[in-house]
N, C-alpha and C positions, 0 to 999 in steps of 0.2 A: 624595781622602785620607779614610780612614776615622777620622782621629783628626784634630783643628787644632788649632794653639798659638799664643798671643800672650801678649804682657806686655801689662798693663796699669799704668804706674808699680811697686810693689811685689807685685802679683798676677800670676799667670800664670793665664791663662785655658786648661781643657784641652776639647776640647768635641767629643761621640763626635759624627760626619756622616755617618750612616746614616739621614737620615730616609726613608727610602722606606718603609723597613723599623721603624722606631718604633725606630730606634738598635738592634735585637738588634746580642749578639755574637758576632761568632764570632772564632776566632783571630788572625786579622789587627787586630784591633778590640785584643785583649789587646794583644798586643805594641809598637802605636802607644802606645796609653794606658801601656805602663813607658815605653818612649821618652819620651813628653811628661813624665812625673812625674820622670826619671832627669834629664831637660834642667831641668828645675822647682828641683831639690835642688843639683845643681849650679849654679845663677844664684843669688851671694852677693845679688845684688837684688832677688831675690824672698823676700817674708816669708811668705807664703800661697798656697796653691793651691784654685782653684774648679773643682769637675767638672761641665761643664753636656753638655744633651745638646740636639742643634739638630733645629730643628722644633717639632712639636705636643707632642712625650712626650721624657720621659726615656729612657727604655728599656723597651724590653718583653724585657728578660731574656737568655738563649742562644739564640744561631741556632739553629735546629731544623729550616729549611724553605726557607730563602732561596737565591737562587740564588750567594751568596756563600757558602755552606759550605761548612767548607774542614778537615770533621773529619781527611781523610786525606794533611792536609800539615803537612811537618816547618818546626819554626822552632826557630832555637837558644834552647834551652832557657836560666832563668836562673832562676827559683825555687825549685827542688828539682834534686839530684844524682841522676837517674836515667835509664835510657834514654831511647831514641825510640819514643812509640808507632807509629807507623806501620810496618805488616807481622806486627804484632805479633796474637795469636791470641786470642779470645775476650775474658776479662775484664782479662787484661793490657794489651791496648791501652788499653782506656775507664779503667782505675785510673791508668794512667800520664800518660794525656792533663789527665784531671780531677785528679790532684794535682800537679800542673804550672799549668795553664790557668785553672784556676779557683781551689782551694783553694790551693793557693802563691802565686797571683798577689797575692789578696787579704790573704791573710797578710804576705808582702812588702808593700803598700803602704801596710796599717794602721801599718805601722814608719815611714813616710815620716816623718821628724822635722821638718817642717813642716805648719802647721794645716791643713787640707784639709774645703772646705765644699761640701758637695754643692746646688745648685741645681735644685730637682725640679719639673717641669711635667708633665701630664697622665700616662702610664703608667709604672710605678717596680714590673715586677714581675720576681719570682723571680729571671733573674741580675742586676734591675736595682738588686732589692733590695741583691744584695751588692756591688754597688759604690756605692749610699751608702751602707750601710752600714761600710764602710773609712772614711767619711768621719767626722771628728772632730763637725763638725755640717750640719744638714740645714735647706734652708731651701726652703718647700714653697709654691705658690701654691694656691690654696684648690681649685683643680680638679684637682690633684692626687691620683690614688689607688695605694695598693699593694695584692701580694696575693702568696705563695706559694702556687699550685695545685695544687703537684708531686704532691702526695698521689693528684691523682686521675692518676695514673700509677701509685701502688703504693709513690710514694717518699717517702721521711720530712722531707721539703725541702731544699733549693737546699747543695748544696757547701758552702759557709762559713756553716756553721750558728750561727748568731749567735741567733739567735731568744728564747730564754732571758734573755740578758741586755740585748738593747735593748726587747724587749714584756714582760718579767718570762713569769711562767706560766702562770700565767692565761692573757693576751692571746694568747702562743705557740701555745697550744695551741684557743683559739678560729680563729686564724687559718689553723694548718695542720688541722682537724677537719674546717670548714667550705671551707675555699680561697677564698671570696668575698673582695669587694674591701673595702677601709677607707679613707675618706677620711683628708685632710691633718689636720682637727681631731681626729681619733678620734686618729689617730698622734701628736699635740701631747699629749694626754689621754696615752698612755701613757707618753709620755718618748723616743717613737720620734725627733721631729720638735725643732727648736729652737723656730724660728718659723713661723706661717702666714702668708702675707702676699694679697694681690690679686693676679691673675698680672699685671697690669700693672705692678705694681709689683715682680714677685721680680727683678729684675734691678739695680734700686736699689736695694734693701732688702742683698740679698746682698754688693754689693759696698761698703756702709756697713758692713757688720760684717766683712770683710774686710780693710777701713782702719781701722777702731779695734782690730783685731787684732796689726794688721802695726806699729803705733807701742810695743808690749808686746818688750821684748829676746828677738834669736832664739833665745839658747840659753835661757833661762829656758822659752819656750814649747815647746821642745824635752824639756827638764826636764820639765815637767807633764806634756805629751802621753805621757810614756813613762813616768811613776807612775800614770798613769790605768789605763795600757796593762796595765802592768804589778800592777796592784792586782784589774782583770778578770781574766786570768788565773792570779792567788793563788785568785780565786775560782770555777776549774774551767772557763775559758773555753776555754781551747786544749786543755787534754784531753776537756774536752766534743767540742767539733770534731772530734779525733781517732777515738774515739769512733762518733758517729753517721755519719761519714765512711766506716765499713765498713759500718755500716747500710746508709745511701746505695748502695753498691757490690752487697752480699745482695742488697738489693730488683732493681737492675739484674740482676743474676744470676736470683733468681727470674723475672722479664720473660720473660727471654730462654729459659727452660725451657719456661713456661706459654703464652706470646702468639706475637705476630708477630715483634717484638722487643725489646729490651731497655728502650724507651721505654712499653712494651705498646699497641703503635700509636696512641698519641698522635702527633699532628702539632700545629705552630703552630694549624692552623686549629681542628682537634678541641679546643685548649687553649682557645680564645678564646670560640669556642661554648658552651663548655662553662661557662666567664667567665662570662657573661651579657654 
């Protein structure tokens, strides 16, 4: 199973099981992970939701390379109202897929009206970014690092372009300039991050704040979660997204003019290399 679920008393635990692969995602990965969150919202017993990712890392992002990619298969669709990419002709297919798959998905889930705490261990990048990112807050063991690299593809970074408003502008624009990695304090420093803990300890740590979460009434936390939401983008969050989202798409376009193709022959491995 590429996604697991369990309750834990008032928590649900959702927990992406791809480590071979440092959790990348790819489709299949999306669709468990609504599943787990859709079963999550629905259990009146659950107060909170934890996204962890098993093994050594969080995530290292979109499948790009794994022998699980699965860009050219249909799944019914559930974030946005529009076709099927697959069969579909040049920049149609990749627009339809990625505002579906990635930027819908994550748009949807930041709505989940339960509190949602991301649990981060060692790799947390670019699409892994945007699924803590979704999360309400982030709770990080100290060997933890992030990074959007995408740049050095040509691209303006990761689909659910949040950037602006969890590293302000400054940070954003250090982060995607350079692509280098940031650890878990640097992310605490900017407001990315809640807490830093010892990775021995993010496991306890998380699900303490979890539990003094889940004792705060549902719909009140409900309430907040979605003035928060909602007060980001009074402040140009979602049309930002919107926005740099055609960016995003140009640049893929330009790729695929100039290179080999629309990734400008970046592969996972060229990306990591490329890492340090």
């Amino acid at each position: 199973m590429t996604v697991e679920y369990e309750r834990r008393g008032s928590v649900a635990v959702v927990t992406m099981n791809r480590p071979e692969y440092r959790n990348a995602q790819n489709s299949a990965m999306t669709y468990a992970l609504d599943e787990a969150f859709t079963r999550a919202v629905d259990d009146d017993e659950v107060s909170v939701i934890v996204l962890a990712g098993a093994g050594d890392h969080f995530s290292a992002g979109h499948d790009i390379g794994s022998p699980g990619r699965d860009v050219d298969v249909s799944f019914e669709r559930k974030a946005v109202l529009w076709w099927d990419h697959v069969d579909k002709p040049g920049g149609d297919l990749r627009f339809a897929r990625e505002m579906e798959v990635y930027l819908g998905m994550c748009r949807r889930w930041r709505e989940i009206p339960k509190p949602m705490i991301a649990m981060v261990q060692g790799a947390c990048v670019a699409g892994g970014l945007m699924l803590a990112w979704v999360c309400d807050l982030i709770v990080a063991a100290e060997d933890a690092f992030f990074a959007d690299p995408v740049v050095r593809m040509g691209i303006p970074g990761v689909e659910y372009f949040a950037h602006p408003w969890v590293l302000g502008p400054r940070a954003a624009k250090e982060v995607l300039f350079t692509g280098d990695r940031f650890s878990a304090q640097r992310a605490y420093e900017w407001g990315m991050v809640s807490r830093v803990v010892p990775l021995a300890e993010l496991e306890t740590s998380t699900f303490q704040l979890a539990s003094r979460i889940s004792q705060m009434p549902r719909f009140g936390l409900a309430l907040a979660k979605k003035a928060v939401n909602q007060s980001e983008d009074l402040m140009g969050m979602r049309a930002g997204m919107d926005s740099v989202f055609g960016l995003h798409h140009f640049a893929h376009a330009h790729n695929a003019e100039v290179s080999t193709d629309a990734l400008a022959g970046m592969d996972a491995r060229a990306m990591k290399k490329a890492s340090g």
